[in-house]
C-alpha positions as CSV (number, residue, x, y, z in Angstrom):
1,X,34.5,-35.3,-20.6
2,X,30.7,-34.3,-20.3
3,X,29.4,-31.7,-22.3
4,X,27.9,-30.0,-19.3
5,X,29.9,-27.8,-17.7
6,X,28.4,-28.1,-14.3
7,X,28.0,-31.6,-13.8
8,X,31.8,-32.9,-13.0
9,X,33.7,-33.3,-9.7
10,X,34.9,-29.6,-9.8
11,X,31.2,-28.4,-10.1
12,X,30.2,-25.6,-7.2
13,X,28.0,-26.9,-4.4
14,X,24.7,-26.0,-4.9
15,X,22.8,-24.9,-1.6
16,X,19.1,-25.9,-1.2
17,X,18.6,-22.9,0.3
18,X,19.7,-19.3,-0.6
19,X,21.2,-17.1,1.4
20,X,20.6,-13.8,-0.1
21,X,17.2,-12.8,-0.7
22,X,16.2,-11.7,-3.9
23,X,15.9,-8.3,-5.3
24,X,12.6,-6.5,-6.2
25,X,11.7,-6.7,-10.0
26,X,11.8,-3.5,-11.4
27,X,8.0,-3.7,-11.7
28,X,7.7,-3.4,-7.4
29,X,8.4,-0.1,-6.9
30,X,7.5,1.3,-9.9
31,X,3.7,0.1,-9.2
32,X,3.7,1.2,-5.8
33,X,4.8,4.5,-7.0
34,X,2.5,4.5,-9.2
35,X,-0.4,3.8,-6.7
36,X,0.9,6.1,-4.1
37,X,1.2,9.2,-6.9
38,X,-2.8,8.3,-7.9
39,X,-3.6,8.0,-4.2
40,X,-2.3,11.5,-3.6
41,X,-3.7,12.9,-6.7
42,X,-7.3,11.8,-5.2
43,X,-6.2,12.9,-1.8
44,X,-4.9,16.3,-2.8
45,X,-8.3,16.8,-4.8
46,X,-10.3,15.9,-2.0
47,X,-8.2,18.0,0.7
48,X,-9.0,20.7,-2.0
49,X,-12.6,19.8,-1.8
50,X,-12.3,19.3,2.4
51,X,-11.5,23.6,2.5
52,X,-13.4,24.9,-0.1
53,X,-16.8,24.9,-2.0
54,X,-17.9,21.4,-1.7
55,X,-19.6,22.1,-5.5
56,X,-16.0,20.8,-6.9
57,X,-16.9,17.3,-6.3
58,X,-17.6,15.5,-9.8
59,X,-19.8,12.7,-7.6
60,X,-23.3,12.7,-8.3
61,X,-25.5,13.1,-5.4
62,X,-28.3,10.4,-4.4
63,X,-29.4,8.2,-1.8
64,X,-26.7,5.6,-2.4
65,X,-24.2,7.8,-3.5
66,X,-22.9,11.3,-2.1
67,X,-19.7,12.4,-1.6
68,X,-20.7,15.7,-0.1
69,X,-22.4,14.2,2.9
70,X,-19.3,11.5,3.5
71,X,-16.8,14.0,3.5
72,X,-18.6,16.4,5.9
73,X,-19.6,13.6,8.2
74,X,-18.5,13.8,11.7
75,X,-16.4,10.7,10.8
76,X,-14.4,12.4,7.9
77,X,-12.4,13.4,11.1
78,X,-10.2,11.1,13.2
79,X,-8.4,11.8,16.3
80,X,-9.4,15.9,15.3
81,X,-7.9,15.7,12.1
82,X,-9.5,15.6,8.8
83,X,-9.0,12.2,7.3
84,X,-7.8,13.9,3.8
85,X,-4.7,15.0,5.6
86,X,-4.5,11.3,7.2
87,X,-4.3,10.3,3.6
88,X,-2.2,12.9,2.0
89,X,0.7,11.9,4.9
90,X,0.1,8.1,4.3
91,X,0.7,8.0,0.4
92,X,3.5,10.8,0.7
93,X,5.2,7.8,3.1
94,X,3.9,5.0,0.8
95,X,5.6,7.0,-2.0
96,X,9.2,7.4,-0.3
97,X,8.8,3.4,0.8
98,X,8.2,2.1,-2.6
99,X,11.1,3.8,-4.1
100,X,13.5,1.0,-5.9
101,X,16.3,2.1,-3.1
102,X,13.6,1.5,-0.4
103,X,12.9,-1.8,-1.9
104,X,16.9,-2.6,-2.6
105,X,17.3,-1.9,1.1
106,X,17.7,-4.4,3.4
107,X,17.4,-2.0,6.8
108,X,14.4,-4.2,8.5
109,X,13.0,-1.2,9.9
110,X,12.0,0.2,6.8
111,X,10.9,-3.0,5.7
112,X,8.5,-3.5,9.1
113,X,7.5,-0.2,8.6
114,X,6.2,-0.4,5.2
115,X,4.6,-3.2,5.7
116,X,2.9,-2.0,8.8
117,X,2.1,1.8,6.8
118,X,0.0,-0.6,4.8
119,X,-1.5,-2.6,7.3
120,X,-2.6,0.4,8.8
121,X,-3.6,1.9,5.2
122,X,-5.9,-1.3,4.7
123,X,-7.2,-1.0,8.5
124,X,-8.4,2.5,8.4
125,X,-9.5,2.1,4.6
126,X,-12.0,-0.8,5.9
127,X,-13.2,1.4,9.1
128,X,-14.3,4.0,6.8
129,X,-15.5,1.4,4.5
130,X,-17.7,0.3,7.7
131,X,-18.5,4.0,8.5
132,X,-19.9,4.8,5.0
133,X,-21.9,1.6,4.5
134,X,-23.6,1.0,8.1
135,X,-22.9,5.0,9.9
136,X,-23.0,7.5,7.0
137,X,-25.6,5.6,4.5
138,X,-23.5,6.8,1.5
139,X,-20.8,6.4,-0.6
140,X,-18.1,8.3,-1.7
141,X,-16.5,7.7,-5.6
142,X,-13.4,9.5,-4.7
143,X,-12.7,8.0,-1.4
144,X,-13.4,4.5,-2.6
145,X,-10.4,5.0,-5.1
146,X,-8.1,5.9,-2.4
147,X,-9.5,2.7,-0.4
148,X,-9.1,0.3,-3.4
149,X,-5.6,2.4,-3.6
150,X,-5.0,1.7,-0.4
151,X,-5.8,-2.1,-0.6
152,X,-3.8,-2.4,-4.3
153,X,-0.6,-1.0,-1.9
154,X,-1.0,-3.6,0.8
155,X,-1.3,-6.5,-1.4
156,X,1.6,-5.2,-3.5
157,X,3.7,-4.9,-0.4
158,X,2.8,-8.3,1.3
159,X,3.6,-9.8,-1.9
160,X,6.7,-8.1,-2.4
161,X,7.7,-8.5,1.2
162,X,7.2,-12.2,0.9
163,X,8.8,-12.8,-2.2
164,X,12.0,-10.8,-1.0
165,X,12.4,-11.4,2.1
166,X,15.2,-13.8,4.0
167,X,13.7,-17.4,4.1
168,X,13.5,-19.0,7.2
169,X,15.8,-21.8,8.0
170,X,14.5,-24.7,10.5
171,X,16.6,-25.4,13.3
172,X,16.5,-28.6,15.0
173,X,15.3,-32.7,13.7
174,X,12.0,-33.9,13.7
């Protein structure tokens, strides 16, 4: 008799491929949380900002960098609406999608959807990116840490998307 336990006649079939995805390490959501709760932090401070005195901004003033003239540029607004509330609604979503039962879930149309809430976070991080670099001539401290935010959640979610999602199994011979 062999002293492994798994190698005899009676020994369960091992598939090559697994059926079942696997689960989200506990790490997954409790990062994107993380992010999303830091994103509307910044988001919250700068709708704050958006309303009132624009003296609250902590962000020095010079020719490179001036938060005061990004966030009263004519492209702080999108569509009519002020980009801060554009970013208070996308990490209040990113927060409920990275929740460990949002991750657990296997419902694809939460997980197309929070995949494609961070494709569109990364897209519209980049046009204003664009817009402060080459339109506005100026940068903004706080809205660059809700765009490096933004990018940390896409990458986080491609990732985790990938790494728990259904393989694909080939059908056919070549």
């Amino acid at each position: 008799m062999s002293s492994r336990p798994d190698t005899g006649p009676a020994a369960p079939a091992r598939s090559a491929v697994r059926t079942e995805p696997p689960g989200p390490s506990r790490a997954l959501p409790i990062l994107g949380m993380a992010l999303a709760l830091v994103g509307l932090a910044v988001a919250a401070y700068l709708t704050v900002e958006h309303y009132t005195s624009p003296t609250l901004l902590a962000c020095p003033e010079n020719t490179v960098i001036n938060c005061r003239k990004v966030t009263s540029s004519p492209q702080s607004v999108i569509l009519g609406i002020p980009v801060v509330w554009l970013g208070i609604a996308y990490f209040t979503a990113m927060f409920a999608a990275n929740t460990p039962a949002a991750w657990r879930s296997r419902n694809r149309l939460l997980r197309s959807g929070r995949l494609l809430l961070s494709v569109a976070g990364i897209g519209t991080a980049l046009y204003l990116v664009y817009a402060e670099l080459f339109e506005i001539n100026a940068i903004c401290l706080y809205c660059t840490a809700v765009h490096v935010l933004s990018a940390a959640l896409f990458i986080l979610i491609a990732f985790g998307t990938a790494t728990t999602s259904r393989p694909v199994l080939a059908t056919g011979g070549s």
